[in-house]
C-alpha positions in Angstrom: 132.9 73.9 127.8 130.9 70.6 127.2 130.5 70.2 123.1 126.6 70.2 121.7 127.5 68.1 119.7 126.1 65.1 121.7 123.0 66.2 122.5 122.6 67.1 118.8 123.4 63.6 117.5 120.8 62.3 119.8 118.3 64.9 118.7 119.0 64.2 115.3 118.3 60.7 116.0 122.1 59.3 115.3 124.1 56.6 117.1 127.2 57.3 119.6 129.7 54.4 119.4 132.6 55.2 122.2 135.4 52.9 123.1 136.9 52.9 126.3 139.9 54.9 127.3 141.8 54.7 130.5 144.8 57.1 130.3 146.7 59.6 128.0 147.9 56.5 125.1 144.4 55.2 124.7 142.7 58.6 124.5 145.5 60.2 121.9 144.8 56.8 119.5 141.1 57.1 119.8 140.5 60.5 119.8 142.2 59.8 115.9 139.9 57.4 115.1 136.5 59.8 114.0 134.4 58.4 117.1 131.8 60.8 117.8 132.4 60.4 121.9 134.8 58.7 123.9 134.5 57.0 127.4 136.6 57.3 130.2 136.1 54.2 132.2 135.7 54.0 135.7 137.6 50.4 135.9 140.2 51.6 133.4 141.2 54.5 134.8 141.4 52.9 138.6 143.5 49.9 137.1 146.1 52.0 135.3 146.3 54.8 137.8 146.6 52.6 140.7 146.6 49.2 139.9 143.5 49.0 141.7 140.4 47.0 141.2 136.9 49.5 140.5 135.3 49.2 144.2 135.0 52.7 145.0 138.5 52.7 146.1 139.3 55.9 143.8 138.4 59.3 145.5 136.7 62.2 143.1 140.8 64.3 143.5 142.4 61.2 141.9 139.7 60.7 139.1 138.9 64.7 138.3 143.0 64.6 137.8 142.8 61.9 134.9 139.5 62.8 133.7 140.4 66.4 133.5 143.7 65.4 131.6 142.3 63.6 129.0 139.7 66.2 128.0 142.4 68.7 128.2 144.1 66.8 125.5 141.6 65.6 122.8 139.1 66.6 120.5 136.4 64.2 121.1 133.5 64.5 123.1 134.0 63.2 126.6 131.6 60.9 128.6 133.1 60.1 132.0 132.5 57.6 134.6 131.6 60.0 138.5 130.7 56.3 140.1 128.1 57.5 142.8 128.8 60.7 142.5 131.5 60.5 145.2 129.1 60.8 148.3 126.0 62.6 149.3 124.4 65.5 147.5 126.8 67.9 148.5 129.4 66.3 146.6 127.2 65.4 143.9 126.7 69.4 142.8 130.4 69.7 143.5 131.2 66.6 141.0 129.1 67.7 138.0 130.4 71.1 138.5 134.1 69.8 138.5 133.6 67.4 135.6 131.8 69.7 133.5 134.5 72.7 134.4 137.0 70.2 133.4 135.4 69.6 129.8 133.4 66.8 130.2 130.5 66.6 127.9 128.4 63.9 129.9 128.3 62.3 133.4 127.4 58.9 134.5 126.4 58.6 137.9 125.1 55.2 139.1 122.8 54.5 142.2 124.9 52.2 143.9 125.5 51.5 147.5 128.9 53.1 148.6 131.3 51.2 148.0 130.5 50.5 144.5 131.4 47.5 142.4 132.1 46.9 138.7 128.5 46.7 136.8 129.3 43.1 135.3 130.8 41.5 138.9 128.2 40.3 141.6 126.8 41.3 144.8 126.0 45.0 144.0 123.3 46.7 145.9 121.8 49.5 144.8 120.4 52.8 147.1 116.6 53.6 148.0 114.7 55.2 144.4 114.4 58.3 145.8 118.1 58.9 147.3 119.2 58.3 143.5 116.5 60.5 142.7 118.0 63.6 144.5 120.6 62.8 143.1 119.2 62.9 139.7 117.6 66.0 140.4 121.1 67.7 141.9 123.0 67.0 139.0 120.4 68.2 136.9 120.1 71.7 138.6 124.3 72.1 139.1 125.2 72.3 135.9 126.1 75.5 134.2 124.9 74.3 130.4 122.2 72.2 129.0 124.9 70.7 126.7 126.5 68.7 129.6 124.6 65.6 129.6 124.0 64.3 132.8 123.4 60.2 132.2 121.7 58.3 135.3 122.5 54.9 135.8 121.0 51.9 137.9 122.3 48.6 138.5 119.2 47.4 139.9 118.8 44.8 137.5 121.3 42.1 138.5 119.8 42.0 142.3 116.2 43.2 142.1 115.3 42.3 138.6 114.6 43.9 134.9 110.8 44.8 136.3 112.8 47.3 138.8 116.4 48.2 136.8 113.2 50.0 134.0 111.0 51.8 137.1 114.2 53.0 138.4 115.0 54.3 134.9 111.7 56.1 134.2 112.0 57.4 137.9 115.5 59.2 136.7 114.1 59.7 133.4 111.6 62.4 135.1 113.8 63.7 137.9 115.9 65.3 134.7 118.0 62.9 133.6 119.3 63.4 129.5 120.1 59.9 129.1 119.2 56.2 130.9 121.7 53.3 131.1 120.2 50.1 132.3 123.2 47.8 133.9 124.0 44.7 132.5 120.7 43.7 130.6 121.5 39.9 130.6 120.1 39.2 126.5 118.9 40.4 123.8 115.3 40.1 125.0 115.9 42.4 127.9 117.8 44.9 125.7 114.9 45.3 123.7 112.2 45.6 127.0 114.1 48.4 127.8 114.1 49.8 124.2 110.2 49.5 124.5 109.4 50.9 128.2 111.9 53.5 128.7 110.7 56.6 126.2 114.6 58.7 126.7 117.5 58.5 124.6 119.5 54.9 126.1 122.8 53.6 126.6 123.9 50.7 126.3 127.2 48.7 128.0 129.1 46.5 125.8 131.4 44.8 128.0 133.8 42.3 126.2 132.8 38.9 128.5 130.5 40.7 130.4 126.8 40.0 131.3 125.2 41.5 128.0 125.5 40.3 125.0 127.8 42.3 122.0 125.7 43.6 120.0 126.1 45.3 116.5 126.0 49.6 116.9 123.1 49.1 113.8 121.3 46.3 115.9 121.1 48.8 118.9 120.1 51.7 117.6 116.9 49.1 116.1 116.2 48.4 119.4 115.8 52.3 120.8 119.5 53.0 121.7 121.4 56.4 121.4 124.8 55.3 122.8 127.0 51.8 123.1 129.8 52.5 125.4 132.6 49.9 125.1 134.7 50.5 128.4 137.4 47.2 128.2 137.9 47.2 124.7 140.8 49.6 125.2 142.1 48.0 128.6 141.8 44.5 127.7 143.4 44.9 124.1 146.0 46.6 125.7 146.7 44.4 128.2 146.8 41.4 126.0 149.4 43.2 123.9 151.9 43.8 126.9 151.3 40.3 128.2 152.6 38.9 124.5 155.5 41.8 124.1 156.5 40.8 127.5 156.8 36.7 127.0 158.3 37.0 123.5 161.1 39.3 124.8 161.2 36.7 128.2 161.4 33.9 126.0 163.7 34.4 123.0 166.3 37.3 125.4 165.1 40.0 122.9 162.1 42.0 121.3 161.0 40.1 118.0 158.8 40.4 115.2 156.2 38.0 116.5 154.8 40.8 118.2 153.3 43.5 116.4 153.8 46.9 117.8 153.5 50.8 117.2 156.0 52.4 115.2 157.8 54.1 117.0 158.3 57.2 114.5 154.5 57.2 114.7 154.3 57.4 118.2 156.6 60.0 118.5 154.2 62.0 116.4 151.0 60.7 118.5 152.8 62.2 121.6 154.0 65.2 120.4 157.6 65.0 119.4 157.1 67.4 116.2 156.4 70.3 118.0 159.5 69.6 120.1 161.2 69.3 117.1 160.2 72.3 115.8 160.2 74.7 118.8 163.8 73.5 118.7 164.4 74.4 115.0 163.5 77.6 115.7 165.1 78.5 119.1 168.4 76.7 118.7 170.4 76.5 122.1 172.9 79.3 122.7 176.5 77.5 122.7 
């Protein structure tokens, strides 16, 4: 079941800060941390699953399978990528239902041509106002409780301009969309046009070396948002760290101290070891 507790922060006129996880590692260390959400990222997930780049290669099967697994095992609030929804409205009713029967708390779909593209890379186009609408208005009506946010995205803004990215918003805004998130705003300017035209809780994309500026969750929030997703944090932090284990143990013929890494007693316990441990304390093998 989705958690209220989203759509109560929002009510309640608090901020959602959610980092970015990709796979089971990232999601057992954040869900940890005390975030109020977490985000499973579209690009992340495709990346690490298949070693893919996000272009709408991934189908909904191979994305319900991951998404599904990580809200099976955390705590947190999920907020999951659904790209365009995986097709036409059909499949839209049939992803909300399979992300929110997986225990998803919120959706993002995204009015994208098929096949999409990464919000921060060029040459996206983005579907007629009123297909995305349908949509909108599909995913609104197929879910089974109000607590499953559904969170409408358009990336209008890149190709067509800010004018158009905020009409498309208001457009999903009264077609029954809980939440609006405005693609790659390009400063802090625009961040705050959208803060003043769009009257629905926000989110907000912090990409690290993307097209919008980083902004502070306080700073935000000042400017009308409810939610900062930060999808690469997790990916790119991560990756960094393999590329640096990986060259200090080409370069010297063995792991070293330059590189700082888990312990591996607490990673046992982040994974689950102790209840191995103890199921095994208490049914000893028969010699």
């Amino acid at each position: 079941m989705p958690s209220p507790a989203l759509r109560q922060e929002i009510e309640n006129g608090g901020f959602i800060n959610a980092p970015g996880v990709f796979e089971l590692i990232s999601a057992l260390i954040a869900d940890r941390m005390g975030f109020k959400a977490l985000y499973v990222t579209g690009y992340g997930t495709v990346a690490s699953a298949l070693g893919l780049p996000d272009a709408g290669l991934a189908s909904y099967s191979q994305m319900i399978d991951r998404i599904g697994r990580i809200a099976e095992m955390t705590k947190t609030p999920i907020i999951a990528d659904a790209d365009t929804g995986y097709g036409g409205l059909l499949n839209v009713r049939h992803t909300v239902r399979g992300y929110e029967q997986a225990g998803v708390t919120a959706i993002q779909i995204e009015d994208q041509e098929f096949p999409k593209k990464c919000g921060h890379t060029p040459d996206r186009r983005v579907v007629p106002i009123a297909d995305m609408v349908r949509k909108v208005q599909v995913a609104s009506d197929s879910r089974s409780s109000s607590d499953f946010l559904i969170i409408a995205r358009t990336d209008a803004r890149t190709g067509n301009g800010l004018d158009e990215a905020i009409r498309r918003g208001n457009a999903y805004a009264e077609a029954g969309a809980d939440v609006i998130f405005i693609e790659s705003p390009e400063s802090e300017a625009e961040l705050a046009e959208v803060g003043r035209r769009i009257n629905k809780p926000l989110l907000a994309n912090m990409v690290n070396g993307g097209r919008t500026p980083m902004l502070p969750a306080d700073r935000l929030k000042a400017l009308g948002f409810s939610i900062a997703i930060y999808p690469a944090v997790g990916f790119l932090s991560a990756g960094e760290a393999l590329r640096r284990a990986y060259a200090d143990l080409k370069e010297n013929g063995t792991s070293t101290e330059a590189v700082p890494m888990y312990s591996f007693s607490e990673f046992n316990k982040l994974i689950g070891f102790e209840d191995v441990w103890e199921f095994e304390r208490r049914y000893p093998e028969l010699d």
